[in-house]
N, C-alpha and C positions, 0 to 999 in steps of 0.2 A: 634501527634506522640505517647503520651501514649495509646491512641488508637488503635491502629496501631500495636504497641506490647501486646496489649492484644489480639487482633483478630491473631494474629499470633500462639503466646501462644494457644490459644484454637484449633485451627487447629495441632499443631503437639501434642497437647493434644488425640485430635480427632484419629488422625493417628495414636499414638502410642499405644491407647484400640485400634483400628482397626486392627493394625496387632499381636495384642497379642489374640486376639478373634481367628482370621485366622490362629495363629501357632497353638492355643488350639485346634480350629476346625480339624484341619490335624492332630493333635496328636492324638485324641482320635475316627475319622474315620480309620487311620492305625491300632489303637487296634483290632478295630474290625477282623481282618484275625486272630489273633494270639488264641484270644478266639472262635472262628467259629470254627478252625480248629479238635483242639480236641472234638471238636460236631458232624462234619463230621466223624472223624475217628472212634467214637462212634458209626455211625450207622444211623444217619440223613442224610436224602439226601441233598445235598446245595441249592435245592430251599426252601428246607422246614423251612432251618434256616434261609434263607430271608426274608420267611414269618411269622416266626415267631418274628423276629427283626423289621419287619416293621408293622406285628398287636398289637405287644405286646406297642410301641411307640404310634402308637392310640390311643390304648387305655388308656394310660397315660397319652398323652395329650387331650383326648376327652372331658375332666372340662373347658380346653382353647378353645373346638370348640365351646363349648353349650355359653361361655361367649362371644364369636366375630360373634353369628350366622348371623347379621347384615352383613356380608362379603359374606352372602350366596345372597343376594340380590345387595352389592353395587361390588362386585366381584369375580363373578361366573367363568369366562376363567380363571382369575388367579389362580385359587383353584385349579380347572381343568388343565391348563396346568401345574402350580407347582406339581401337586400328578401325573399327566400321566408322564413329564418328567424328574424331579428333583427327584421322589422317585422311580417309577415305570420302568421307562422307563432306565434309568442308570443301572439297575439291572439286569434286562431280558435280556435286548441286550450284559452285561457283561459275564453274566453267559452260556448266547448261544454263542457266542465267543469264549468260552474258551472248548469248549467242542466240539471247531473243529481246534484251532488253539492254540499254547501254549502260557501259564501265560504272560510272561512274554510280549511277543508279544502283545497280546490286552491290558494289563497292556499299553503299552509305545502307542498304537492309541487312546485311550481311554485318556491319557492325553496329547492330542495334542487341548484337548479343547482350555489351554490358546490362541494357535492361531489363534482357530476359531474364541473365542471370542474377538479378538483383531481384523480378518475383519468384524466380526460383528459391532464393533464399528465404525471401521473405514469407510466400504462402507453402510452399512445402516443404524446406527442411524449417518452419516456423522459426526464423533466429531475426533477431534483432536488426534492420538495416537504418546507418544516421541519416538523418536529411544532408549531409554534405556527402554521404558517396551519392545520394539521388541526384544533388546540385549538379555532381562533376559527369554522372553520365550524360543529364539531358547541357549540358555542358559541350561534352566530348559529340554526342552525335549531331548538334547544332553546327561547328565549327565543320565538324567532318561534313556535313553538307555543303559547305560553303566551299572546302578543298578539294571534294570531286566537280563542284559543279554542277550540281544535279541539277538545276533550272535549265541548265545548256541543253540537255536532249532527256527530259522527263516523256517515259512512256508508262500506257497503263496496262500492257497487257499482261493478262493476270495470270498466264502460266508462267512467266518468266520472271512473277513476281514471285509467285509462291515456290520457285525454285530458288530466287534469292534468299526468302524467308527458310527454306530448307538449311542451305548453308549456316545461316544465324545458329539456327537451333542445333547444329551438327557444332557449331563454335562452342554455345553453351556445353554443350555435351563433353568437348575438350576441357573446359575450364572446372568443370564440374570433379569429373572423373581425373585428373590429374590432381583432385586434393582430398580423393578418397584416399581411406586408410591413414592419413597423415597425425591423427590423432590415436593412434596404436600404438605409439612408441617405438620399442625394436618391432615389432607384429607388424610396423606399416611396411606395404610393399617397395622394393627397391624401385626408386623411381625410373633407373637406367635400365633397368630390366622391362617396366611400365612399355617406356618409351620403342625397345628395340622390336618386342612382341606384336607393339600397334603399329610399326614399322615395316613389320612380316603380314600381317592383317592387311595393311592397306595395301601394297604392294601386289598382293594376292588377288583382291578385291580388283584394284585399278586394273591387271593384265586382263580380268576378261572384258572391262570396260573400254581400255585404252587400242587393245591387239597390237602389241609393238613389234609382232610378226610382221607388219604391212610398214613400219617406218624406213624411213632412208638414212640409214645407218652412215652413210657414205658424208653425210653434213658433217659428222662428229671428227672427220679427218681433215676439214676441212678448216678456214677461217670466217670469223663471222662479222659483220662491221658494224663497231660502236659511236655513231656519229662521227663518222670519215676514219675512226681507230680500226685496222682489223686485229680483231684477238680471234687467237685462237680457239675455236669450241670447246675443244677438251678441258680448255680452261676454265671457260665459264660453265662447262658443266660440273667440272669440280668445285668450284664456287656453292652453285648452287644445292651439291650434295651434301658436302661437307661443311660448309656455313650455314646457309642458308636452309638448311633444314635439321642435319645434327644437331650443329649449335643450337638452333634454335628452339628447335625441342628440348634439349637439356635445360637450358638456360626458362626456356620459359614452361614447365614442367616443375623446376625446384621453384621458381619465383611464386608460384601458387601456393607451394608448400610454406612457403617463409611468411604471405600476406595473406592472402585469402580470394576465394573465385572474383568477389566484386570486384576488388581493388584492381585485384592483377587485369582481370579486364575493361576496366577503364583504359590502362597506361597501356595495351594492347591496341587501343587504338591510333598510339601513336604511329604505330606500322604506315596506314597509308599517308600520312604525312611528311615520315623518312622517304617511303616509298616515290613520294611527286618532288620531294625534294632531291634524292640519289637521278629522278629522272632528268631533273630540270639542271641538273650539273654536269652527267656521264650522256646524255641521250638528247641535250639539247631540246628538251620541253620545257619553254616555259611557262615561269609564274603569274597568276593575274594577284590583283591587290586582293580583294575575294581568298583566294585562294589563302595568300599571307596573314591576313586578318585570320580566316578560318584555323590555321595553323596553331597559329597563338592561344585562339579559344581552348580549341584542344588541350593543349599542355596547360593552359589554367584549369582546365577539366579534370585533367590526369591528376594535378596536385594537389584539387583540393578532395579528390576521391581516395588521394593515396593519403593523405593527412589526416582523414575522418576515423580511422583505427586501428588500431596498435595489428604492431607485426605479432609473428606466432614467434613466441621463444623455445627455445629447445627440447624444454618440459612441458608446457602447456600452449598447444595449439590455439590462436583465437580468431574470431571472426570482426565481433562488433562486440568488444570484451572478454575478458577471462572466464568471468563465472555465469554471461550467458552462454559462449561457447560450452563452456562443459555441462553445463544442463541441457542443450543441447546434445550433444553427443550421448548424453544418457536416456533421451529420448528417442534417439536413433536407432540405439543399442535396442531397445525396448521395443 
């Protein structure tokens, strides 16, 4: 029995750095809009701040790539599908999205990941999913409609849907692939390494999409104006580098590892709800009641999604239980 309630103990030990990682992660990916914005309106074009958010992170973390190069050898898809779809690939497809169909619109298809990634779970890696993570996604994207607003400027055009739907699936592919390996023990890949590789990958990928040869560098010397504040550029683009995407991939990278794809992507959706709230504080957008309401659903979304399954503890990874995780996993293996 003391047993018993120590492995307990470690597990909602587990779970609860797992969702504090997952709230940070969403916290400070939402930043990201609020500082971008007054860069854009400065005179950057929005891919250019992409790329300059996702090379600047490179090369930050490029000390972490040179020390895991070993992953370049013991896993190369990973590398590659984490920098094509977790960093690159969410991005491109967001930003072409929205520049045929409005915010708030591919905002709300773009987070319909959690559901993917719950038949992802469900019909192909065949693991167990509760009805209360289902409850909390159609939860989480109910509420998220209501805080973008999507009734306010609903369009159908269907290339710029199935670019937002692209994003989705490039999100699943992040949440997927940031919880391979994790069930290896020492074998699992260094998640920091994960991270810096997919870093260098999107990076790569974004220059020939973005061309920051043709940017006006000269904005970045410049100040930029936050609802009447002028900040500095350099500023906010260091924000954006080093918070807003370092962090945020570290932080929301391990949090997968600690809960699981579902989980973590439900409480991922808190993002655009920090995101309209950091706006409606720093940027003077405000809130409608819709919007507040919406909010709320959310985080009842997130909690009853993050409530539905034990964290992974440090010996045995789980999903939606112990012993179907590891029947799974042997399934996998097979």
């Amino acid at each position: 029995m003391p047993v018993h309630m120590s492995e307990s103990s470690q597990v909602g030990r587990g779970k609860g750095v797992g969702l504090g990682l997952a709230i940070g992660s969403a916290v400070v990916f939402g930043g990201s809009g609020v500082a971008a914005k007054p860069l854009i309106e400065a005179g950057l074009d929005p891919l250019h701040v992409v790329w300059l958010r996702v090379a600047g992170a490179a090369l930050v973390m490029l000390p972490l790539a040179v020390r895991h190069r070993a992953l370049l050898r013991s896993r190369p898809a990973l590398l590659a599908g984490f920098g094509l779809l977790g960093v690159a690939g969410v991005q491109a497809f967001y930003f072409a999205s929205i520049s045929r169909i409005p915010v708030g619109v591919a905002l709300l298809v773009e987070y319909l990941a959690p559901a993917l990634v719950l038949g992802w779970v469900r019909f192909v890696q065949r693991r167990p999913v509760t009805r209360a993570a289902a409850l909390g996604v159609v939860l989480a994207v109910g509420g998220l409609a209501c805080v973008v607003e999507v009734w306010s400027g609903l369009s159908f055009d269907a290339l710029g849907l199935l670019l937002a739907l692209g994003a989705a699936c490039c999100q699943v592919g992040y949440f997927v692939l940031s919880d391979q390996g994790s069930d290896s023990g020492e074998a699992a890949p260094d998640p920091l390494g994960v991270i810096a590789y997919g870093l260098l990958v999107g990076a790569a990928v974004l220059t020939v999409v973005a061309r920051p040869w043709n940017m006006d560098w000269s904005v970045l010397a410049d100040t930029a104006d936050m609802n009447g504040t002028p900040v500095a550029a350099a500023v906010l683009l260091a924000w954006i580098v080093l918070i807003a995407t370092v962090v945020a991939y570290v932080t929301g990278v391990l949090s997968v590892r600690r809960l699981s794809p579902q989980v973590a992507g439900v409480v991922a959706c808190l993002e655009a709800v920090i995101a309209t709230v950091l706006a409606w504080v720093l940027l003077g957008e405000h809130l409608s009641a819709p919007q507040i309401v919406g909010g709320a659903v959310v985080l009842a979304g997130a909690f009853i999604a993050q409530s539905s399954a034990p964290a992974k503890s440090p010996d045995e990874p789980v999903a939606s239980g112990g012993p179907e995780r590891e029947l799974s996993a042997r399934g996998n293996v097979a």
